[in-house]
C-alpha positions in Angstrom: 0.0 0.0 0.0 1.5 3.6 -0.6 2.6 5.9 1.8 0.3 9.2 2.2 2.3 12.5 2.3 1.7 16.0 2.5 3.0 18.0 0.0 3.9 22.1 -0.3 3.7 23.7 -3.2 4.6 27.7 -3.6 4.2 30.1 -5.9 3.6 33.9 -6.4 3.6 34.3 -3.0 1.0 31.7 -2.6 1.5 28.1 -0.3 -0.8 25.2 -1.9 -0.9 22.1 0.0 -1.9 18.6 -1.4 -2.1 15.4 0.3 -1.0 12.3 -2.4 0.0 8.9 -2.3 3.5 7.9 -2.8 2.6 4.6 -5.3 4.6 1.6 -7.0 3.9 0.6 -10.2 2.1 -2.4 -8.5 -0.3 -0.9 -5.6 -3.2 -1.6 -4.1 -5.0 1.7 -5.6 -6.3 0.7 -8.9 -5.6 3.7 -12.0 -8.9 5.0 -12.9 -10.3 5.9 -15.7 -13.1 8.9 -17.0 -15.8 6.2 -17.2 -17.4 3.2 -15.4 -15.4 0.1 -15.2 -18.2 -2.5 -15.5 -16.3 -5.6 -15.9 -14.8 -4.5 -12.2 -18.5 -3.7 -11.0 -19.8 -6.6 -12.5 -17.0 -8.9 -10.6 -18.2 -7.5 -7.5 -21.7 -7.9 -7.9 -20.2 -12.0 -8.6 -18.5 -12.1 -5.3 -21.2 -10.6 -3.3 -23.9 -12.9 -4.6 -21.8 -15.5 -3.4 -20.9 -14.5 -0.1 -24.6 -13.4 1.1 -27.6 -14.8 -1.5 -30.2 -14.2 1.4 -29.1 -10.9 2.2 -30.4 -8.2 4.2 -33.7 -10.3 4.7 -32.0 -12.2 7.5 -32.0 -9.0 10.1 -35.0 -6.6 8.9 -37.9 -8.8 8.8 -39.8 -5.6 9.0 -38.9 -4.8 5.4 -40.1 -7.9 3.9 -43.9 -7.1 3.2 -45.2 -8.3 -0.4 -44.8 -5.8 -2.6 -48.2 -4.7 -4.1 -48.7 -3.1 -7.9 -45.3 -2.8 -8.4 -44.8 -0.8 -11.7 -41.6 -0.9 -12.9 -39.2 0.1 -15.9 -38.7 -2.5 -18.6 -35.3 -2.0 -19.8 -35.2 -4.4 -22.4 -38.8 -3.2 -24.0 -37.8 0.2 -23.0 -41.6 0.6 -21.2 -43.4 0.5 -17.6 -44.8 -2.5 -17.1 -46.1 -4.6 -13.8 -43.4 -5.7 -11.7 -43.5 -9.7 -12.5 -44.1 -11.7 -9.1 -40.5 -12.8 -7.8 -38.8 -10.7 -10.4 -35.6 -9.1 -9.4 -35.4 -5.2 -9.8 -33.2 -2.4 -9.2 -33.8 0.9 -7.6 -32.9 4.3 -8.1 -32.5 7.3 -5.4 -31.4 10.5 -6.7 -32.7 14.2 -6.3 -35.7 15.3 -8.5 -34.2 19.1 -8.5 -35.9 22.0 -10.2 -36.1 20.4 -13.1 -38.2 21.5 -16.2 -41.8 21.6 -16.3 -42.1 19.2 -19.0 -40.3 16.1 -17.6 -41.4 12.9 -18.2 -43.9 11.9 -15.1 -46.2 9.1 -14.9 -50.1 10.2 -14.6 -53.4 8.9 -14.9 -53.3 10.6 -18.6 -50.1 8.6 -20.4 -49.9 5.4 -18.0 -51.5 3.9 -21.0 -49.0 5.4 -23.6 -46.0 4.7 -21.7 -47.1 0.8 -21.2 -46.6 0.4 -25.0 -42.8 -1.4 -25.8 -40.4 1.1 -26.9 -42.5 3.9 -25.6 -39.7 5.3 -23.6 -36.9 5.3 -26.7 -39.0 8.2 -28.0 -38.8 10.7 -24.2 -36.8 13.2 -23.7 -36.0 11.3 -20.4 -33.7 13.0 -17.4 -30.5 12.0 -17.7 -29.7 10.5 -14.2 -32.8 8.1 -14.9 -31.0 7.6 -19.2 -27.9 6.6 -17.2 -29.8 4.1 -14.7 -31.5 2.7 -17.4 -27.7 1.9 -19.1 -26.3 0.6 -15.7 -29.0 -2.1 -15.7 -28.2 -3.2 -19.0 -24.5 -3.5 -18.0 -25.5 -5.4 -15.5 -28.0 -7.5 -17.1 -30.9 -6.6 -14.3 -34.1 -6.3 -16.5 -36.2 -4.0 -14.0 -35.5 -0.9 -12.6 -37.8 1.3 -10.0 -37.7 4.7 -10.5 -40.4 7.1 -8.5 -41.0 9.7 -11.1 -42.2 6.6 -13.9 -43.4 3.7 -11.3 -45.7 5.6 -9.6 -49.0 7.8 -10.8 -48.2 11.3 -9.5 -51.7 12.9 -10.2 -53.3 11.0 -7.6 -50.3 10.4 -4.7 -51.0 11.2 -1.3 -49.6 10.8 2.6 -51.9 7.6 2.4 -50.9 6.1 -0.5 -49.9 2.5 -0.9 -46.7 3.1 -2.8 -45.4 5.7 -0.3 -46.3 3.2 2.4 -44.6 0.7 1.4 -41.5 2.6 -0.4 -39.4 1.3 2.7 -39.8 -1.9 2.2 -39.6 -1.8 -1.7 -35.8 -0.1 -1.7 -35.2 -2.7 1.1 -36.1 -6.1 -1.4 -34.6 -4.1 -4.8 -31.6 -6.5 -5.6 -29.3 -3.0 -5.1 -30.1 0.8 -5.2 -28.6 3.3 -8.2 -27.6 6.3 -5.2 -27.0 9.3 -7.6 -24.5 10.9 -5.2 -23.6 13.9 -7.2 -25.4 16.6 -9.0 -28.1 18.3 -7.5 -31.1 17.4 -9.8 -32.4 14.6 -12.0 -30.9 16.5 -15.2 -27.5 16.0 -13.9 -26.4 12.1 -15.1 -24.5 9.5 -13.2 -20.9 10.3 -13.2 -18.6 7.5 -15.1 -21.9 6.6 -17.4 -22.8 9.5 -19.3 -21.2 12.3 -17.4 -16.8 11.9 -17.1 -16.1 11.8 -13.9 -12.8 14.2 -11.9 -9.3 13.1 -13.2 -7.5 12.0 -10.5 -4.0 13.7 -11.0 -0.9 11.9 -10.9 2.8 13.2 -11.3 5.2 10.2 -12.8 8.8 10.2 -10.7 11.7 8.2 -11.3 11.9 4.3 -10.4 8.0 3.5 -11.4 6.9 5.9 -8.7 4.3 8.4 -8.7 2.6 11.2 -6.5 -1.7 10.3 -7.1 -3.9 12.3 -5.8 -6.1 10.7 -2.7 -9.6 10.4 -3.5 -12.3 11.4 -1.1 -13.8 8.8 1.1 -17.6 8.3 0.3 -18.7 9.6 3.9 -17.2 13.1 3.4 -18.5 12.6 -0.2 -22.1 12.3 0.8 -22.1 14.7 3.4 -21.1 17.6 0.8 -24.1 15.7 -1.5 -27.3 16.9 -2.5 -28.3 13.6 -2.0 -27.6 13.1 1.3 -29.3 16.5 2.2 -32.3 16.2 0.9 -35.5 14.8 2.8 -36.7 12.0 0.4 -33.7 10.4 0.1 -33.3 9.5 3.8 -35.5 6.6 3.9 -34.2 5.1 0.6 -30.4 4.9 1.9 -32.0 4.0 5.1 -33.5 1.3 3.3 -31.9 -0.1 0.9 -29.9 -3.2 1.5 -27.0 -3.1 -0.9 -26.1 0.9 -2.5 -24.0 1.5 -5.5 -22.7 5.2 -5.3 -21.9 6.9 -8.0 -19.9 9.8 -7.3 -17.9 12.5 -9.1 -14.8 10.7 -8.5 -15.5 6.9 -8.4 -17.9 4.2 -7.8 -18.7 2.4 -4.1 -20.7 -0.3 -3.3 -22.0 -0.9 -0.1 -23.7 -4.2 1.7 -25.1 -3.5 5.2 -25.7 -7.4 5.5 -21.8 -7.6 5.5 -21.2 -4.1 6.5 -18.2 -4.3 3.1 -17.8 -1.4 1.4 -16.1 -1.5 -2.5 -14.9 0.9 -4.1 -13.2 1.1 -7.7 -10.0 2.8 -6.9 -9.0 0.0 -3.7 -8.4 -3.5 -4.0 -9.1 -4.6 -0.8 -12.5 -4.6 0.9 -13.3 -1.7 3.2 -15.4 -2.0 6.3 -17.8 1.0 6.8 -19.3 2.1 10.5 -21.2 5.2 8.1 -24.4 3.6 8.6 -26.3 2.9 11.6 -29.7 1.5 12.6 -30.4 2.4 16.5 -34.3 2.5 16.1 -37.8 4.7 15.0 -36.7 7.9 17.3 -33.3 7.8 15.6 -34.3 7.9 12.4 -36.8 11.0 12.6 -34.1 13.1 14.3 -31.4 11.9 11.3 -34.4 13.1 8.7 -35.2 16.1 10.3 -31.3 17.3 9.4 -32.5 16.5 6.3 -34.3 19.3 3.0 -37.5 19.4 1.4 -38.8 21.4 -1.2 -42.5 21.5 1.0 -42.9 20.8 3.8 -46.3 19.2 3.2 -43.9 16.6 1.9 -42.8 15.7 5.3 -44.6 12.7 6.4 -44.9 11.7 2.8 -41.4 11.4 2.6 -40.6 8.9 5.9 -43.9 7.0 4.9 -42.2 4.1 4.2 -40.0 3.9 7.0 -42.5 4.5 9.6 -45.0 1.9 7.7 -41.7 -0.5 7.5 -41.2 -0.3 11.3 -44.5 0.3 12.8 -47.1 -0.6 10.2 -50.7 1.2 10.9 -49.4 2.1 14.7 -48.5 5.8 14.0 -50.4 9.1 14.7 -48.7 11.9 12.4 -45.3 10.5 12.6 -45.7 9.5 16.3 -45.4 5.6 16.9 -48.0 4.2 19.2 -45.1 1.8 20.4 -42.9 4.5 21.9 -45.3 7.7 22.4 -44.2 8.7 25.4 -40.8 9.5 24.5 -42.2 10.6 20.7 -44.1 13.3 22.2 -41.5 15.2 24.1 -39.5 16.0 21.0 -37.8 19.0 21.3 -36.4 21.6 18.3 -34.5 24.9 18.7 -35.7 25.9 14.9 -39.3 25.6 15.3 -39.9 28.8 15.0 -44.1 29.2 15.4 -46.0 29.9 18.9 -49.7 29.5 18.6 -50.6 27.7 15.6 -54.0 29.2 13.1 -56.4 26.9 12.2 -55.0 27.0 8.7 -51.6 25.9 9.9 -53.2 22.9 12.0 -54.5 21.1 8.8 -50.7 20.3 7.6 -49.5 19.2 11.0 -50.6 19.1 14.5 -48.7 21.1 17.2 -48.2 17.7 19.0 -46.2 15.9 16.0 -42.2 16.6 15.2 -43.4 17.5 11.9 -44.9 20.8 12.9 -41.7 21.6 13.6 -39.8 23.7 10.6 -36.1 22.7 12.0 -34.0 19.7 13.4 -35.6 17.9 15.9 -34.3 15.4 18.7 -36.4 13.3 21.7 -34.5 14.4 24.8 -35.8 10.7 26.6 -35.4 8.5 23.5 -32.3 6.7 25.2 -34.5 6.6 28.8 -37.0 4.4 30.4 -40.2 6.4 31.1 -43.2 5.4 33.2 -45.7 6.9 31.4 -48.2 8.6 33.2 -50.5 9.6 30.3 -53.3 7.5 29.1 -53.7 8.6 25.1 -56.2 8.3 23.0 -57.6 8.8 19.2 -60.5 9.2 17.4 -61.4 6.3 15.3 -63.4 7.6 12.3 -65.2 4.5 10.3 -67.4 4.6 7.2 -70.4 4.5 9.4 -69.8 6.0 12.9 -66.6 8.0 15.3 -65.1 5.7 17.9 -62.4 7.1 20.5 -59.6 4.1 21.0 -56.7 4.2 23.1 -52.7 4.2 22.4 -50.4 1.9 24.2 -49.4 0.1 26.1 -45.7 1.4 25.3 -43.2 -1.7 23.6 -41.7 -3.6 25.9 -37.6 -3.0 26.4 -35.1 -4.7 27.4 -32.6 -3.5 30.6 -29.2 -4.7 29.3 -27.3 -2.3 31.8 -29.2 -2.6 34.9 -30.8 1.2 34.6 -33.9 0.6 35.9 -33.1 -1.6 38.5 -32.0 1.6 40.6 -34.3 4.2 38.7 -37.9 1.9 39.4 -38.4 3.3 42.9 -39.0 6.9 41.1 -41.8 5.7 38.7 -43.5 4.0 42.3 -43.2 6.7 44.3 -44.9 8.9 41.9 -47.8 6.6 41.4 -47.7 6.2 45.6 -47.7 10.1 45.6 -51.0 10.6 43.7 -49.6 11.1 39.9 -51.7 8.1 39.1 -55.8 7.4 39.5 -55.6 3.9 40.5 -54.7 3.9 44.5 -51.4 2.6 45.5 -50.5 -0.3 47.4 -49.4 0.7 50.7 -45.9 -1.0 50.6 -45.3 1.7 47.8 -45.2 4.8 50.3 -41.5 6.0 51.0 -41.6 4.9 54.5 -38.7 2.9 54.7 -34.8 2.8 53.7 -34.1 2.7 50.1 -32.7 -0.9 50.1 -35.9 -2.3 52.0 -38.1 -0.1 49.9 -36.1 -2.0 46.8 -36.6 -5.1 48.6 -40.6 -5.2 48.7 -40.9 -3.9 44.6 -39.0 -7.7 44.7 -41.5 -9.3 47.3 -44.2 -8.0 44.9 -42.7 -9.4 41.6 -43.4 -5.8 40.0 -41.4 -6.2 37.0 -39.7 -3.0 36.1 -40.3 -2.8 32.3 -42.1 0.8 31.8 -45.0 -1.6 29.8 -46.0 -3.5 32.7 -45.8 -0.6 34.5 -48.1 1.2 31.9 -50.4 -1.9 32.9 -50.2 -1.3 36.4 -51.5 2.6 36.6 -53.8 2.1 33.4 -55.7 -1.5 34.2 -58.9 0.4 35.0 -59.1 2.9 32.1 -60.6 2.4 29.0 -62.2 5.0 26.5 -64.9 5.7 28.7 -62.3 8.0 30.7 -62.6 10.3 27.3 -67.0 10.1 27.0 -67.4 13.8 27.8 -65.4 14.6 24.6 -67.8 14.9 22.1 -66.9 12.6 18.9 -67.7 15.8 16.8 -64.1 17.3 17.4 -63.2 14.0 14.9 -63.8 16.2 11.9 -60.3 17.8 12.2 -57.4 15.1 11.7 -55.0 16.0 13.9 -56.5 15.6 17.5 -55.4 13.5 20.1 -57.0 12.9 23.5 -55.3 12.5 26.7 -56.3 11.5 30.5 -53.3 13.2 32.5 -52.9 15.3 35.6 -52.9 19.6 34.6 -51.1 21.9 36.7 -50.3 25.7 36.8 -47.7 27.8 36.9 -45.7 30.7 36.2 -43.0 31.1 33.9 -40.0 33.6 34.2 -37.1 34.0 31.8 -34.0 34.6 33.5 -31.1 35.8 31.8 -30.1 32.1 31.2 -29.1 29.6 28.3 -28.3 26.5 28.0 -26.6 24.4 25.2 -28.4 21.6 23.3 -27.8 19.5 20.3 -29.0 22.2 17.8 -27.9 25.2 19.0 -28.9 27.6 22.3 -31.6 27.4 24.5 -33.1 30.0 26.7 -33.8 28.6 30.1 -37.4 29.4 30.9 -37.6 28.1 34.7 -41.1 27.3 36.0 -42.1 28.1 39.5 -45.4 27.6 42.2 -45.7 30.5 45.0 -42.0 31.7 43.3 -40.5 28.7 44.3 -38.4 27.0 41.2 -40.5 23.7 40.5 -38.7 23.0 37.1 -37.4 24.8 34.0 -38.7 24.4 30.3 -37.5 24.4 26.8 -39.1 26.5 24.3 -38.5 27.3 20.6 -37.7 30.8 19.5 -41.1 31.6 19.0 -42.5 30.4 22.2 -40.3 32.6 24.1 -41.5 35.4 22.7 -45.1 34.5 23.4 -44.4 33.7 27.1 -42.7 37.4 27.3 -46.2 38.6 27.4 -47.3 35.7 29.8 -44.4 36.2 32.4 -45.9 35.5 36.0 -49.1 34.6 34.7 -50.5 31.1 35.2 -49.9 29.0 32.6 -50.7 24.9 32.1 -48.7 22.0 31.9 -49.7 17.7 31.8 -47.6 15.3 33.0 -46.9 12.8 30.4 -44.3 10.5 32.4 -41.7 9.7 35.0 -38.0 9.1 33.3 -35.3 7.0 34.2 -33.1 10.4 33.7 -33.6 11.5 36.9 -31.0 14.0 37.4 -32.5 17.2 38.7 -34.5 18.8 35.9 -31.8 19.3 33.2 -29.4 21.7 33.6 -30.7 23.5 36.8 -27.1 23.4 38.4 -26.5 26.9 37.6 -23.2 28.6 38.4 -22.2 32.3 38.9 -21.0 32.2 35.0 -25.1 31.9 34.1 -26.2 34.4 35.3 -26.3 38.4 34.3 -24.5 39.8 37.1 -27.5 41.7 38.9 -29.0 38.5 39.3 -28.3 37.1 42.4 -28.9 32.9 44.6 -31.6 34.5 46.1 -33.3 36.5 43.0 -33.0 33.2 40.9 -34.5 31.0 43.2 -37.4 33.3 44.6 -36.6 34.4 47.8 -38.9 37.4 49.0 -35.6 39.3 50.3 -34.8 39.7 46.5 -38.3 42.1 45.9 -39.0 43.8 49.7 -35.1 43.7 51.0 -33.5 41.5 53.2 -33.6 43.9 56.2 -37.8 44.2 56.0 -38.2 40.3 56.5 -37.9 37.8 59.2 -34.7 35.6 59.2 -37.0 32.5 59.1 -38.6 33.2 56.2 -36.0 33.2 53.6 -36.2 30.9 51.2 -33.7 27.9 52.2 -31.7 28.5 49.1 -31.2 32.0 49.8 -27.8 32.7 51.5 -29.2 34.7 54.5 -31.1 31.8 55.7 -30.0 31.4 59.2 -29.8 27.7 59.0 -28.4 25.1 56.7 -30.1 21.3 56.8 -29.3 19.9 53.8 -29.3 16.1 53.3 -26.3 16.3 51.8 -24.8 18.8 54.2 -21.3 17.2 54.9 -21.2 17.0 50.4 -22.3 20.5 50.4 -19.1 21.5 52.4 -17.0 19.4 50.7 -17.5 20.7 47.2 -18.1 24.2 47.9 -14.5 24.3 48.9 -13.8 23.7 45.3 -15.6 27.1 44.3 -15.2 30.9 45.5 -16.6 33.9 46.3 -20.1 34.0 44.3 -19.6 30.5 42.7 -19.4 28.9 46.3 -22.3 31.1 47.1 -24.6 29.8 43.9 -23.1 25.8 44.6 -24.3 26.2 47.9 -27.8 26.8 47.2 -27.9 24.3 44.7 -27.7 21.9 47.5 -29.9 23.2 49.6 -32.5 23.5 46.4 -32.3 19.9 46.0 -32.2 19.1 49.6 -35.4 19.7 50.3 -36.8 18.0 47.2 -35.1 14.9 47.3 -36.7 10.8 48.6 -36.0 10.6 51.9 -36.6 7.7 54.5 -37.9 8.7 57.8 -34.1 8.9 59.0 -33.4 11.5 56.6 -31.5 9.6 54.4 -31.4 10.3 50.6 -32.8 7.2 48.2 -30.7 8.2 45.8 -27.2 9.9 45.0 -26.4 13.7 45.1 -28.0 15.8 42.4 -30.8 12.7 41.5 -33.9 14.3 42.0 -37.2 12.4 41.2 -39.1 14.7 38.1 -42.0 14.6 36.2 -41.7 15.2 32.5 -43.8 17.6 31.1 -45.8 19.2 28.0 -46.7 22.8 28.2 -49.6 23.9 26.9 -52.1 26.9 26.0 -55.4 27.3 25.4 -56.4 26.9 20.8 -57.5 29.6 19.4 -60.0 27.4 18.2 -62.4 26.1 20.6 -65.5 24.6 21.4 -68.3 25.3 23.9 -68.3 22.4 25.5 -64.7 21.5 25.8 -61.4 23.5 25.7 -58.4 22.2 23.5 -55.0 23.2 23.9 -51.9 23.0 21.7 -48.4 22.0 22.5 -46.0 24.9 23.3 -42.9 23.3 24.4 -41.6 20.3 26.6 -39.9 20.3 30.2 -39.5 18.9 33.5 -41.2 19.8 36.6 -39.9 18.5 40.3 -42.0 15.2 41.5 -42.6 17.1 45.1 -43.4 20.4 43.6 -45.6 18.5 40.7 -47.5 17.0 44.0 -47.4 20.7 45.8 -49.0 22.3 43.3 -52.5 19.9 43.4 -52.8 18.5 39.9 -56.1 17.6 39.0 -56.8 14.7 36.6 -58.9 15.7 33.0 -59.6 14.5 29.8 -58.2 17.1 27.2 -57.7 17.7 23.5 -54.3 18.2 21.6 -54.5 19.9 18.1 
């Protein structure tokens, strides 16, 4: 194999550097040439075959449905004809682009025409989908899939078959044509019709030479069109074996072998690039990625989500994990209240209302839901209202909810469920007795028994006094959940996420601090107007990431310098003056309280040493803040370690500006946690609401 070296090359002034490979005559690194070497793809295609004739089929059961009306391209007829049962086809995934407004499109109009042998010899077809139609005839594959000519345009929508079942159709092609360069359909497959970069080389003495290194495909795709854009997501997702074609060379990639080929290296490659690590991962990958509209944005992951969940979705929300779906977070969502006219695309409630990147902030947790959902059912002849759940059932590899389980108990022992809770669930105990009887009483720990538990007694009745009119409007959910109120007040605080800054909006309950919230730019500019005002909020579930509402360890460096421990966390000193109040009634946190009785007060010491001045001040209160709302046996012992604080996970929510007589319905604003004792505190009351 050559050695790479850097090289420096000067002139006018000017420093150039190049990194090349120092190669012999015989290398590893095959020469290549302006065009396609098929008799080298066509040996790998050979070998594969070989190596793995069952495929990908073996791990993604889920992507083996029966295909249904399957047109396809006949390349040796040069027409669209019915996919033959059993028949082997290719696919192709490339970007549509601008375009011109009279490219070839199947409709309802010429699906006739174009059925007719040789009718496609006499189009003025794109020339990515030319160059496809070449590759399979080098590689003596008779049917090829393309979207724009295998399915009817004029009558596609979010609920159509062939979008439904586009997953599973790139999964069983026998490879997919990835045109990963060019940014529209116009644009040709480089090394087919289209030459691809020279690679340069510089001949030296004693058969050597300097070549150029090549690009490898990840840094490739990620400076793609193709890899950007929205709708081809869930076709690399997808597809099972991918030949790129990119400006510089060709790669060919099997995820059932995890090998990756490519034309200028001998040997096999072994690519980590892609990764499967479930439903929630996906949408937060395909929300990175473009679309043209965004109406398109359900459309587009149709066939993942019907791959992977089937009919068990609500507007991109899977029924199996809706918990965690629900409290999806996104810095760029930039709308507040949404009009009526806004609602009909997407509901508030789903990640694709959202006109950024989004991400599930519990998607990696364990939550013990504490919502009971619901839908409206419409049939041909009447409106039904059916529930959703229970949640999947996971599996506990690492042991986290073995220590995390007492939470979710005490919650339900606490009130935050309807059902009444055994008695041996009440914190009145130490931590390792208290572990001891959730043994005695074989209470398994998985989130969907637990979902049993707290839920064995509900059924749609809970929602009857929601009148099955509200139906008309796809988009509404129902939910039986506890509703709280309280203020909000935006400090002078932000906190980093994965997409960027967040402002932290803390919520708080007679001016104590009960949680904090996240809220997209828009929200916090509605809430400017609502500062200190009640506002509402539903529980939707305890989680496993119990570490003291997320980022509520503040330090001196947070804050705006006029705001001081006992401004942030309430303390009446901070509004009438420290000298006009009794001792005894500062808050704990505040720094003039006369007394400190944290259950962690020998900790508290310890690591306030580590700070000074102001930040030893603002660690301090920290620890008395989560002193007093920490799980504590009757000795005063904590159940859990410093800084893990039981907390309710959160939806905030305001009032539609569309509403009924009889009922009030509420959109989603933003997502948060609220403190388990201050969730209790404030006297949550249990109603069936609306979500649009």
């Amino acid at each position: 194999m050559g050695a790479g070296c850097t090289f420096r090359v000067s002139f006018g002034g000017y420093c150039l550097f190049a990194y090349f490979t120092l190669r012999e005559a015989q290398d590893s690194q095959r020469r290549l040439q302006p065009r396609v070497d098929w008799q080298w793809l066509r040996s790998r295609f050979d070998y594969t075959k070989t190596r793995d004739s069952v495929g990908e089929s073996r791990d993604r059961p889920f992507l083996r449905h029966t295909l249904q009306n399957v047109l396809v391209v006949d390349v040796k007829h040069s027409c669209i004809v019915p996919l033959p049962r059993g028949s082997p086809f290719v696919a192709l995934s490339y970007v549509w682009g601008a375009g011109r407004l009279d490219d070839l499109k199947l409709t309802s109009d010429n699906i006739d025409s174009l059925m007719s042998p040789g009718a496609l010899d006499n189009t003025d077809l794109p020339a990515t989908i030319r160059d496809a139609i070449e590759v399979c005839n080098c590689l003596n594959e008779r049917f090829l899939w393309v979207d724009r000519l295998c399915i009817i345009q004029d009558t596609l929508d979010a609920e159509s078959l062939q979008l439904k079942q586009m997953a599973s159709l790139y999964s069983q092609a026998v490879f997919t044509i990835a045109a990963a360069s060019g940014d529209s359909a116009a644009h040709g497959l480089a090394g087919v019709s289209l030459a691809r970069e020279e690679v340069k080389e510089v001949k030296l003495p004693h058969e050597l030479s300097l070549v150029e290194n090549l690009p490898d495909l990840d840094w490739l795709l990620f400076h793609s069109k193709w890899w950007q854009r929205g709708w081809t997501y869930q076709e690399h997702v997808a597809s099972s074996t991918l030949l790129f074609f990119t400006e510089y060379e060709l790669f060919l990639y099997h995820k059932s072998t995890d090998g990756l080929y490519r034309e200028s290296v001998v040997e096999v490659q072994f690519s980590p690039f892609f990764d499967d690590e479930g439903i929630l991962y996906n949408i937060e990958e395909y929300s990175q990625r473009t679309l043209s509209f965004q109406t398109d944005k359900l459309r587009a992951f149709a066939g993942i989500l019907q791959a992977t969940c089937g009919n068990r979705t609500s507007f991109g929300l899977p029924w199996d994990h809706f918990d965690e779906a629900i409290l999806w977070d996104s810095k760029g969502c930039d709308r507040g209240l949404q009009p009526e006219a806004d609602m009909e695309i997407f509901p508030t409630w789903s990640w694709a209302s959202a006109k950024g990147p989004v991400y599930f902030a519990d998607a990696s947790s364990f939550l013990y839901g504490l919502a009971y959902w619901g839908r409206f059912d419409s049939g041909p002849m009447s409106n039904s209202k059916q529930a959703i759940g229970p949640p999947k059932t996971r599996q506990d590899p690492d042991g986290t909810l073995q220590t995390s389980l007492f939470s979710a108990m005490i919650a339900w022992a606490m009130g935050c469920a309807r059902p009444m809770a055994p008695e041996f669930l009440k914190a009145n105990c130490s931590k390792l007795e208290y572990l001891q009887r959730l043994r005695e009483s074989r209470i398994t720990i998985d989130p969907s028994t637990y979902w049993s538990y707290i839920f064995h007694d509900y059924n749609e009745e809970i929602f009857k006094d929601i009148p099955d009119d509200l139906s008309h409007m796809s988009g509404r959910i129902l939910v039986h959940t506890q509703k709280a109120s309280f203020t909000l007040d935006q400090k002078d605080l932000n906190i980093d996420g994965p997409y960027g800054r967040h402002q932290m909006v803390l919520a708080r309950y007679k001016g104590k601090i009960v949680g904090r919230m996240e809220l997209n730019v828009a929200a916090e500019q509605l809430f400017q107007s609502w500062s200190r005002i009640n506002v509402d909020f539903i529980s939707v579930a305890i989680s496993t990431d119990t570490q003291c509402p997320r980022n509520i360890f503040v330090f001196r460096e947070n804050f705006r310098e006029h705001i001081s421990a006992s401004e942030f966390y309430g303390c009446p000193c901070s509004v009438q003056g420290e000298s006009l109040i009794n001792p005894q009634d500062h808050f704990k946190e505040c720094p003039h309280h006369p007394e400190t009785d944290s259950a962690w007060h020998e900790r508290e010491v310890e690591f306030s040493q580590m700070f000074e001045g102001d930040k030893r001040e603002h660690r301090r209160s920290n620890f008395e803040h989560i002193s007093d709302l920490a799980i504590t046996d009757p000795d005063g012992n904590v159940f859990d370690d410093i800084g893990h604080v039981p907390s309710v996970c959160v939806l905030l929510i305001a009032p539609s500006p569309v509403q009924k007589e009889s009922i009030t319905m509420y959109q989603r604003i933003g997502i948060g946690q609220v403190y388990l004792k201050r969730w209790v505190e404030a006297a949550p009351k249990f109603e069936s609401i609306v979500l649009e």
